[in-house]
C-alpha positions in Angstrom: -16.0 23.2 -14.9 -15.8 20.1 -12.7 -12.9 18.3 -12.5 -12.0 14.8 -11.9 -8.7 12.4 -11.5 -9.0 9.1 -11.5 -7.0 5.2 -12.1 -6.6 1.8 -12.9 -9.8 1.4 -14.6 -8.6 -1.9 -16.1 -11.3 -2.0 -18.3 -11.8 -6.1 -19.7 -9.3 -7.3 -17.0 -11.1 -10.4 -15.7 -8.7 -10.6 -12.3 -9.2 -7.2 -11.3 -13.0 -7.3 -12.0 -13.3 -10.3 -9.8 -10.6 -9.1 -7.0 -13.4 -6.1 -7.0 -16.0 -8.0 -6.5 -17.8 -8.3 -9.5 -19.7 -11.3 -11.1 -18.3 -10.8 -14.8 -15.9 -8.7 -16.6 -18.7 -7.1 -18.3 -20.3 -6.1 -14.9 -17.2 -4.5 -14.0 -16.9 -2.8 -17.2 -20.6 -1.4 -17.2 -19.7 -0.3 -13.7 -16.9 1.8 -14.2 -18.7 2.9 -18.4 -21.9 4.0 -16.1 -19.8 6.2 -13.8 -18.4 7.7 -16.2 -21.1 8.5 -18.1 -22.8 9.9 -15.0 -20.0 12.7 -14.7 -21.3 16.5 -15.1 -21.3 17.4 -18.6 -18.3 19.3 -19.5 -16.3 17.8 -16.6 -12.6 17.4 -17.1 -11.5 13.3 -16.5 -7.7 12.9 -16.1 -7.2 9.0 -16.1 -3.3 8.4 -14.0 -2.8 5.1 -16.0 -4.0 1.1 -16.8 -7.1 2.0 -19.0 -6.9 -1.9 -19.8 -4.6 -4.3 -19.2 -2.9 -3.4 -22.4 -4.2 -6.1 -25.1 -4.7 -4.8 -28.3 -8.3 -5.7 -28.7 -9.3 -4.1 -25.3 -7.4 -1.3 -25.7 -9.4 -0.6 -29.2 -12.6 -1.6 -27.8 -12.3 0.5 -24.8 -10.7 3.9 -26.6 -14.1 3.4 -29.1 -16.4 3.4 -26.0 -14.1 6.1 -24.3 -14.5 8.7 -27.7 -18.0 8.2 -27.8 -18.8 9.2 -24.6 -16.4 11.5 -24.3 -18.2 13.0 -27.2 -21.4 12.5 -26.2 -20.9 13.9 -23.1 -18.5 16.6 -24.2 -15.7 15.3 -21.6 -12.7 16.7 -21.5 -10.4 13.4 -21.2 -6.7 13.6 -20.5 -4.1 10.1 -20.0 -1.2 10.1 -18.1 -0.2 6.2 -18.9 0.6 3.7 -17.4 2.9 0.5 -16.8 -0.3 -2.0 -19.1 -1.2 1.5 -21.2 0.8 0.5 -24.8 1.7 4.2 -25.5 3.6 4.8 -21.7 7.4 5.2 -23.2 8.5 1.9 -20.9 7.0 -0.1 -23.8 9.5 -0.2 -27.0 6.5 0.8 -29.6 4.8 3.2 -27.4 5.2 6.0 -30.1 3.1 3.8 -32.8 0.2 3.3 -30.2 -0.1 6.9 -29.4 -1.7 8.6 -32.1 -4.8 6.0 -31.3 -5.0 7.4 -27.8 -5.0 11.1 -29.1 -7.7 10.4 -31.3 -9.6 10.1 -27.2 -7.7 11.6 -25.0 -7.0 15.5 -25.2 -3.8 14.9 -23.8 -1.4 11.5 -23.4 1.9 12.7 -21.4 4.2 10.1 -18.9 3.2 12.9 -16.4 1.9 15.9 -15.5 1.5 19.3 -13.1 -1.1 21.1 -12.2 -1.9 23.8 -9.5 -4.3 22.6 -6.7 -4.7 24.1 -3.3 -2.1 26.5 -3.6 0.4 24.1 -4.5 2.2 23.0 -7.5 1.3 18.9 -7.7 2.5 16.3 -10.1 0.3 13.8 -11.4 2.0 10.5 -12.6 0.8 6.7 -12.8 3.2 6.2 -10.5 4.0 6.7 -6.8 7.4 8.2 -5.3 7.1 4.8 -3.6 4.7 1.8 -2.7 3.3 -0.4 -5.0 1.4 -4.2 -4.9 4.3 -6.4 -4.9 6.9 -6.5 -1.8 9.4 -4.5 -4.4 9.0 -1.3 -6.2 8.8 -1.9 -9.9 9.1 0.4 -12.9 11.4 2.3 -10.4 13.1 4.4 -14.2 9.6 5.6 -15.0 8.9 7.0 -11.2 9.2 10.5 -10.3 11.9 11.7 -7.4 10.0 13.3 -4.2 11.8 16.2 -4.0 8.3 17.5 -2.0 5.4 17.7 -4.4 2.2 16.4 -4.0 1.6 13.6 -6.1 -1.4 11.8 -7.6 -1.0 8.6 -8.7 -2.6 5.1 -9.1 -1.1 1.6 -9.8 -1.0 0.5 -6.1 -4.3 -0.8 -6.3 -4.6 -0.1 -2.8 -8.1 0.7 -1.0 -6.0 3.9 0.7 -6.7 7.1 -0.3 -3.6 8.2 1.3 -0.2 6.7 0.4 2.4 9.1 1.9 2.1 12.8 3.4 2.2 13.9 0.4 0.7 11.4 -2.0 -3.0 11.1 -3.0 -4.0 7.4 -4.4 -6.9 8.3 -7.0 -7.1 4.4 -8.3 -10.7 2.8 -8.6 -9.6 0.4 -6.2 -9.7 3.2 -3.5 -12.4 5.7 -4.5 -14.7 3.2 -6.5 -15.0 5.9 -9.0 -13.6 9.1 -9.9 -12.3 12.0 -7.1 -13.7 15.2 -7.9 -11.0 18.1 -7.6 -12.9 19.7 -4.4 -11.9 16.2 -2.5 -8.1 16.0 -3.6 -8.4 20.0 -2.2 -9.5 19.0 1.3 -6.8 16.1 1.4 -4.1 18.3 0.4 -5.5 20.7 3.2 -5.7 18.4 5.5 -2.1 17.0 4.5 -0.8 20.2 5.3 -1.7 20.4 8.9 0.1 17.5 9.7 
C-alpha cells in the first residue's frame, strides 16, 4: 500500500493557479486531476486542507471529479480540512457540508495521528506556527507543539521544512503529492539535528 499526504490543492482558484504559474485555472486543475490520477492503484491520499477555495459550485464540481477517481482508481482518500474547506468546524455550517465530503473522502476529521518513523505525528491543515500573512491566523483551530511531528499545509510556502519538527506537504512545495517513504527520511533526518 503506498501512501501519500498532500495540500492546498485549491482546485478552480484562479490566483493560486496563476501565482503557480499556470496559463488558466483549468491548466492548473488538469495538472493537479492528472497527478492524482497517476498515483499507484490502491494508494492511500490524505489531503491536509483547501481542496478549493470553498465556493459551493467548486466544491461540488471538484468532490464529483475526486469520487470518480477515487473510484476508478480505488484510492483510499482521507480530508483533514481546512480554513476554505466548508465542513472544517471554524465555519458556522460546517456539520451540513460534511456528509457531502464523506460521500469522497473515507475520512473528514479537523486532524489527525498517525505513526511514522517510530514516532507518533499529528497531521493538521495547520502549522504550530507560520503562515502567509505577517500574523498567524486561525490561531483557535491550531494544534499546541508540545513536540510532535506535524504535517500540515496552508503556508503555501515552497519549503518542505517549516520547523524541526514540521513537514509542509502543500502543492506549493512538493508540486504534487509526498509519498510516505519521503516524509520517513525527513523525519530521520529531523532527528539528527
Amino acid at each position: 500500500m503506498s501512501v501519500y499526504f498532500t495540500a492546498d490543492l485549491h482546485l478552480g482558484h484562479e490566483k493560486i493557479a496563476d501565482h503557480r504559474g499556470h496559463t488558466s485555472i483549468e491548466e492548473h486543475d488538469q495538472a493537479i486531476m492528472d497527478t492524482i490520477v497517476a498515483l499507484p492503484h490502491g494508494s492511500h491520499l490524505w489531503v491536509l486542507g483547501d481542496l478549493t477555495i470553498g465556493r459551493r459550485r467548486d466544491e461540488d464540481k471538484w468532490l464529483r471529479e475526486l469520487g470518480v477517481v477515487a473510484q476508478v482508481r480505488a484510492l483510499d482518500l482521507h480530508l483533514v480540512p481546512g480554513n476554505h474547506d466548508s465542513c472544517h468546524p471554524m465555519h458556522r455550517d460546517s456539520h451540513r457540508h460534511q456528509r457531502g465530503f464523506l460521500h469522497v473522502f473515507e475520512s473528514v476529521q479537523p486532524f489527525a495521528r498517525r505513526r511514522i518513523a517510530g514516532h507518533d505525528v499529528l497531521l493538521s491543515h495547520f502549522p504550530y506556527q507560520g503562515d502567509h500573512t505577517a500574523e498567524d491566523r486561525a490561531t483557535q483551530y491550531r494544534l499546541r507543539d508540545e513536540g510532535l511531528w506535524l504535517l500540515h499545509g496552508h503556508t503555501h510556502s515552497s519549503e518542505k521544512r517549516s520547523t524541526r519538527r514540521q513537514i509542509h506537504v502543500g502543492w506549493d512545495a512538493w508540486q504534487r503529492p509526498a509519498h510516505l517513504d519521503e516524509i520517513v527520511e525527513l523525519i530521520e533526518s529531523g532527528d539528527h539535528q
